[in-house]
C-alpha positions as CSV (number, residue, x, y, z in Angstrom):
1,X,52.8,69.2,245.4
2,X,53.1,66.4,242.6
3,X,49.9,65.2,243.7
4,X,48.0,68.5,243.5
5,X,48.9,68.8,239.9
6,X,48.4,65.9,239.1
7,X,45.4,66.2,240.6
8,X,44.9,69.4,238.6
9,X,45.9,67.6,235.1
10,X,43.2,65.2,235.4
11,X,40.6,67.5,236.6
12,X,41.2,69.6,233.0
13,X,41.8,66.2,231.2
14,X,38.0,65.5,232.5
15,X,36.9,69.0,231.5
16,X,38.1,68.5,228.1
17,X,36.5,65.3,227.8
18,X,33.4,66.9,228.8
19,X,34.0,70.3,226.6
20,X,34.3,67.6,223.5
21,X,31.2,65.8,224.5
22,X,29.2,68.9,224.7
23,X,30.1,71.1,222.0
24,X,29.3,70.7,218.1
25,X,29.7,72.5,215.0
26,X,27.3,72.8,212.4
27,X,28.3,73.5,209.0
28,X,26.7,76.1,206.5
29,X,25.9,73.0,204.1
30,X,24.5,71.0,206.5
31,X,21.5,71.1,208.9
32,X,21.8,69.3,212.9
33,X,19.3,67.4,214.7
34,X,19.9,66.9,218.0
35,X,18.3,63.6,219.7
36,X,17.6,63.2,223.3
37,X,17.1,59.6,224.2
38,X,16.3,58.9,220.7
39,X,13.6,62.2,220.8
40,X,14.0,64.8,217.9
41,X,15.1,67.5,220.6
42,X,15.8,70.6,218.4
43,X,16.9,71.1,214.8
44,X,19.5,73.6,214.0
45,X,19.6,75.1,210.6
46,X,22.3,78.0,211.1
47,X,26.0,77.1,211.2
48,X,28.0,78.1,214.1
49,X,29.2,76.3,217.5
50,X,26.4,74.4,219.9
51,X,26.0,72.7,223.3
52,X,24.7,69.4,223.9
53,X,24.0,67.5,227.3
54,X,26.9,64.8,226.7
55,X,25.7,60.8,227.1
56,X,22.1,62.2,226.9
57,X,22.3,64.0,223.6
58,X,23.3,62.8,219.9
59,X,23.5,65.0,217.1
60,X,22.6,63.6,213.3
61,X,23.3,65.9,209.9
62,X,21.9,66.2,206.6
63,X,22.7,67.6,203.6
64,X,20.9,71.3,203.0
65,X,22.7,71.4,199.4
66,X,20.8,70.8,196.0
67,X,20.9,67.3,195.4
68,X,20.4,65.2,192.3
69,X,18.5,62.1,191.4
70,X,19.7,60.7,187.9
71,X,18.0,57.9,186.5
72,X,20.8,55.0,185.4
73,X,19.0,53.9,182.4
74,X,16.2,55.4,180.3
75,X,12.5,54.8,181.6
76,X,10.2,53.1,179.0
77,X,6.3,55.3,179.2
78,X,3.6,54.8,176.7
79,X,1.9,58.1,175.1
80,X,-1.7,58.3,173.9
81,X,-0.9,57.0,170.7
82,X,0.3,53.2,172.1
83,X,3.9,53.8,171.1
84,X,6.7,53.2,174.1
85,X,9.4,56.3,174.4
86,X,12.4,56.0,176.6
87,X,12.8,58.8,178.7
88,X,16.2,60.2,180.4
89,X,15.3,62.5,183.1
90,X,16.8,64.1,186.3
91,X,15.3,65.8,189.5
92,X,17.0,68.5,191.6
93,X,15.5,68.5,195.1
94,X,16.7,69.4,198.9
95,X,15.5,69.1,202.3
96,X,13.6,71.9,203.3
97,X,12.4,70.2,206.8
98,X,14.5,68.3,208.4
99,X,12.0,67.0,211.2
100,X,9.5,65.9,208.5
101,X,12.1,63.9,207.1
102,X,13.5,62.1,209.7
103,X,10.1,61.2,210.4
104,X,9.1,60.6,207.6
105,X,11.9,58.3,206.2
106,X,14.1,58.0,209.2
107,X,16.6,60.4,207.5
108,X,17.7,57.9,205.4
109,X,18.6,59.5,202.2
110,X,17.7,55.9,200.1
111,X,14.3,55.8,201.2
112,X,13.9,59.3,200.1
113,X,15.2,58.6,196.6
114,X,13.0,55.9,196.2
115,X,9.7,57.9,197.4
116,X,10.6,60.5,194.7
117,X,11.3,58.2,192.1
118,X,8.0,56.1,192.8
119,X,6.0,59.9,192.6
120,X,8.2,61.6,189.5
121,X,7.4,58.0,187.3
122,X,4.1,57.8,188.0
123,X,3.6,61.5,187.0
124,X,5.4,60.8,184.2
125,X,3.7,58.0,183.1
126,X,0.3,59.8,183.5
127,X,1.5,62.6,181.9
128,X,2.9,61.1,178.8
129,X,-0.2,58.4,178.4
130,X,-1.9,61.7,177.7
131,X,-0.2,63.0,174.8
132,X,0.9,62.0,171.7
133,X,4.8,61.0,170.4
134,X,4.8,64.0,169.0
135,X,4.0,66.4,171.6
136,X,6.5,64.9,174.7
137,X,9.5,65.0,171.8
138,X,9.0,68.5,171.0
139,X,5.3,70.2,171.2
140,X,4.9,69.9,175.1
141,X,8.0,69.1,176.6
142,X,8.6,72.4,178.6
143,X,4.9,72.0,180.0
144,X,5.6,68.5,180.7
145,X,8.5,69.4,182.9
146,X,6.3,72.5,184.6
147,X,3.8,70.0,185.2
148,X,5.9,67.1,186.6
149,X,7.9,69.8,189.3
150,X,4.9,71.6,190.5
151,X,2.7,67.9,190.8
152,X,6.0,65.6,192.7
153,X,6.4,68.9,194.7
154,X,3.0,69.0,196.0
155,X,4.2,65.2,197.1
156,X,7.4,65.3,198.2
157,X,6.4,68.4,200.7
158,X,5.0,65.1,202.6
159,X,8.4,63.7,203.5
160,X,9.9,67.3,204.4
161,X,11.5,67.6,200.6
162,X,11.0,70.0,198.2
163,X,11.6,69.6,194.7
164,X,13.4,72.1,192.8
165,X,13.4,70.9,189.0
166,X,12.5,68.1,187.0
167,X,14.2,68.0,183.5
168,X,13.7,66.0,180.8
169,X,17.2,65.1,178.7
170,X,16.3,62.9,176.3
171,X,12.9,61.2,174.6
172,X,13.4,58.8,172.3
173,X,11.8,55.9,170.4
174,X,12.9,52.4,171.0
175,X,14.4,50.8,167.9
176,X,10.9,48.9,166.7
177,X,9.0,52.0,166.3
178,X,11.1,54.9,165.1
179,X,11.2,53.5,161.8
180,X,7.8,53.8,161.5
181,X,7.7,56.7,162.7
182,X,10.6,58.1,160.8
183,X,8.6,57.0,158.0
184,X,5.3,58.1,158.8
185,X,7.3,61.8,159.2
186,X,9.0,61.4,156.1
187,X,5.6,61.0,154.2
188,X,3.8,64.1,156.3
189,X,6.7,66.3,155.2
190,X,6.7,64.9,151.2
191,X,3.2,66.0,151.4
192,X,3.4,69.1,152.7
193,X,6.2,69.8,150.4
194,X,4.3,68.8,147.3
195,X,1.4,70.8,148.5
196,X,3.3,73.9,148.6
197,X,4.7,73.1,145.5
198,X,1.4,73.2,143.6
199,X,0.3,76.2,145.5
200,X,3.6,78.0,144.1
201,X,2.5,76.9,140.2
202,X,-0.3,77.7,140.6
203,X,0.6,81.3,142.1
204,X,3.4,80.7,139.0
205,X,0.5,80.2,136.3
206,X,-1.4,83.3,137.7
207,X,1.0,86.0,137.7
208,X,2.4,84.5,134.2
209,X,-1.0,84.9,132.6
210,X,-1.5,88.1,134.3
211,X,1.4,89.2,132.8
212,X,0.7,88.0,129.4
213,X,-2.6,90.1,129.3
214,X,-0.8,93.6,130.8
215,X,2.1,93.1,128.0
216,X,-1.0,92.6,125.1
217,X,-2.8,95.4,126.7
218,X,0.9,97.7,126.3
219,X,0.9,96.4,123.3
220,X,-2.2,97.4,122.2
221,X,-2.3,100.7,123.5
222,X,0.9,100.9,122.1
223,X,0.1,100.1,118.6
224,X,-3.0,102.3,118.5
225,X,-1.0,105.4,120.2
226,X,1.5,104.9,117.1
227,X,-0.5,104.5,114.4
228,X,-2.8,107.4,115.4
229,X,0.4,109.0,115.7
230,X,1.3,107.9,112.3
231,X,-2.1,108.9,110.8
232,X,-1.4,112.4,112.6
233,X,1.8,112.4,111.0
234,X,0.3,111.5,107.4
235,X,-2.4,113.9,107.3
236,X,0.0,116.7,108.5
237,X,2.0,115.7,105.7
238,X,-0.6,115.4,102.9
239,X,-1.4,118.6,104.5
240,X,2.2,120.1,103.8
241,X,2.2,118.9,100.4
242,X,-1.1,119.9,99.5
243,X,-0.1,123.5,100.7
244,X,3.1,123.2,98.4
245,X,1.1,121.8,95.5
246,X,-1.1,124.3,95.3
247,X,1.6,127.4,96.0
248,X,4.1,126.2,93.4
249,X,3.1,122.7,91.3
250,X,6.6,122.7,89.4
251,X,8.4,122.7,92.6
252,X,6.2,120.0,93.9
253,X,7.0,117.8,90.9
254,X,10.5,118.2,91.0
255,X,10.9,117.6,94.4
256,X,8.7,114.1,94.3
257,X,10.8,113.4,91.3
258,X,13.9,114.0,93.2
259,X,12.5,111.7,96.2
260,X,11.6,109.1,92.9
261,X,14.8,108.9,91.9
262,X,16.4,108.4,95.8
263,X,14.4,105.8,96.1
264,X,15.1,104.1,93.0
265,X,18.7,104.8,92.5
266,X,19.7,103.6,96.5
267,X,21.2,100.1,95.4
268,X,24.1,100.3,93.6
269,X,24.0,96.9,92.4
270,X,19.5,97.9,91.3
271,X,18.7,97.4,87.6
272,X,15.5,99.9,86.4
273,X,14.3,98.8,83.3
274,X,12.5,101.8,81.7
275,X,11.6,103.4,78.9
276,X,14.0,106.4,78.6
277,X,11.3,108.9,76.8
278,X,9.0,108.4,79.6
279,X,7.7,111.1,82.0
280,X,10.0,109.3,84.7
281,X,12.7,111.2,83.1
282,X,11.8,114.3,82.1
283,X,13.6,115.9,85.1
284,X,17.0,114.3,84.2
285,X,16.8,115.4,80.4
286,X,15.8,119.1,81.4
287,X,15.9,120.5,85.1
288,X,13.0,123.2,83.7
289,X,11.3,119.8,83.2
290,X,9.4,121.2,79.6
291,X,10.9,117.8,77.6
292,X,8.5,115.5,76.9
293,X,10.9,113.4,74.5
């Protein structure tokens, strides 16, 4: 009886040996190659539970997550221009075929990351030689990026990879040029700020001198409007007198007597020197006016 289950015990011991051999789990992050005498036998990209013929058949994993390559220290390109930049850039990529790259690169994640590096600086390196300082700081960055994703894409499809982004995080100048530079700048934008200074004086000077004319133009029109007015005014007056002169001529030399004296008497502090017999007062000595005294 002991020997039957021991018997037994070691059978199942052996099945679980075998059972753990056999089976294999693939995780949702991961992809599974399973090798048959060192043969790619079939590659397993959903996650769940397999079988594999055990002694026979090995199983390698790779990564199926984003991945990133970030470059250590700046990259030194030269732009159209001769001037070096230093360039900080990162790639996102991921394996897209796992058979491809184990052929390709034996799987070994290293070898990949040096294959993309060798294709994303040489891009970059033709890319930038193209332009100017200018346009890889600020004018054509964004296209530069398009261009370097869709171009080490096309390569790295080679190797079973495919590459999601290429990103650009900082361009700068080494220390012996960006003075210059900075200068250079400096000068551009003193010049264009003087040049739009004289084009607002001279817009200054314009609408000053056209504003000087319309104000002597009001000014003329004015004038002329009141002294037509004014001549209106007088000949309606001379008109009115005329009319009283010739209705009742006592009454009209009182009354311009009256507006005589007004005017002559405003001041208190006025001296008249006049000879009291004279016509001036004749209305003062008798209101009938008759004295002639």
């Amino acid at each position: 009886m002991r020997d039957k289950l021991s018997l037994i015990g070691g059978i199942f011991l052996v099945a679980v040996v075998i059972a753990s051999a056999s089976l294999f789990t693939v995780d949702q992050r991961q992809y599974a190659i399973v090798f048959q005498l060192g043969e790619v036998k079939e590659v397993i990209a959903e996650p769940g539970l397999n079988f594999k013929l055990p002694m026979i058949q090995n199983v390698r994993y790779f990564d199926k997550r984003i991945l990133t390559m970030d470059t250590p220290e700046p990259e030194r390109f030269i732009t159209s221009e001769k001037k070096n930049v230093l360039v900080d850039h990162f790639v996102k990529w991921r394996i897209v075929d796992p058979r491809l790259y184990y052929e390709s690169v034996a799987g070994d994640e290293a070898r990949a990351r040096t294959r993309l590096t060798q294709t994303v600086n040489a891009g970059l390196r033709e890319e930038f030689g193209r332009r100017t300082v200018h346009d890889v700081v600020s004018g054509e960055r964004d296209r530069i990026m398009d261009q370097m994703r869709e171009r080490a894409d096309r390569d790295a499809r080679s190797i079973g990879v495919q590459i999601v982004d290429v990103r650009l995080k900082r361009v700068d100048l080494p220390n012996e040029v960006s003075e210059s530079v900075y200068r250079r700048m400096e000068a551009e934008r003193k010049r264009v700020a003087n040049e739009l200074r004289s084009q607002g004086a001279a817009e200054a000077e314009k609408i000053r001198a056209d504003a000087d004319r319309q104000r002597e133009v009001i000014v003329a029109e004015a004038y002329r409007t009141s002294q037509q007015v004014k001549g209106e005014g007088d000949a309606k007056a001379t008109s009115v007198y005329a009319d009283a002169f010739g209705k009742n001529p006592e009454f009209y030399a009182f009354y311009r007597s009256l507006e005589a004296y007004r005017a002559s008497f405003a001041g208190k502090d006025d001296v008249l020197v006049v000879d009291p017999s004279s016509e001036f007062f004749r209305f003062m000595k008798d209101a009938g006016g008759s004295a002639r005294n």
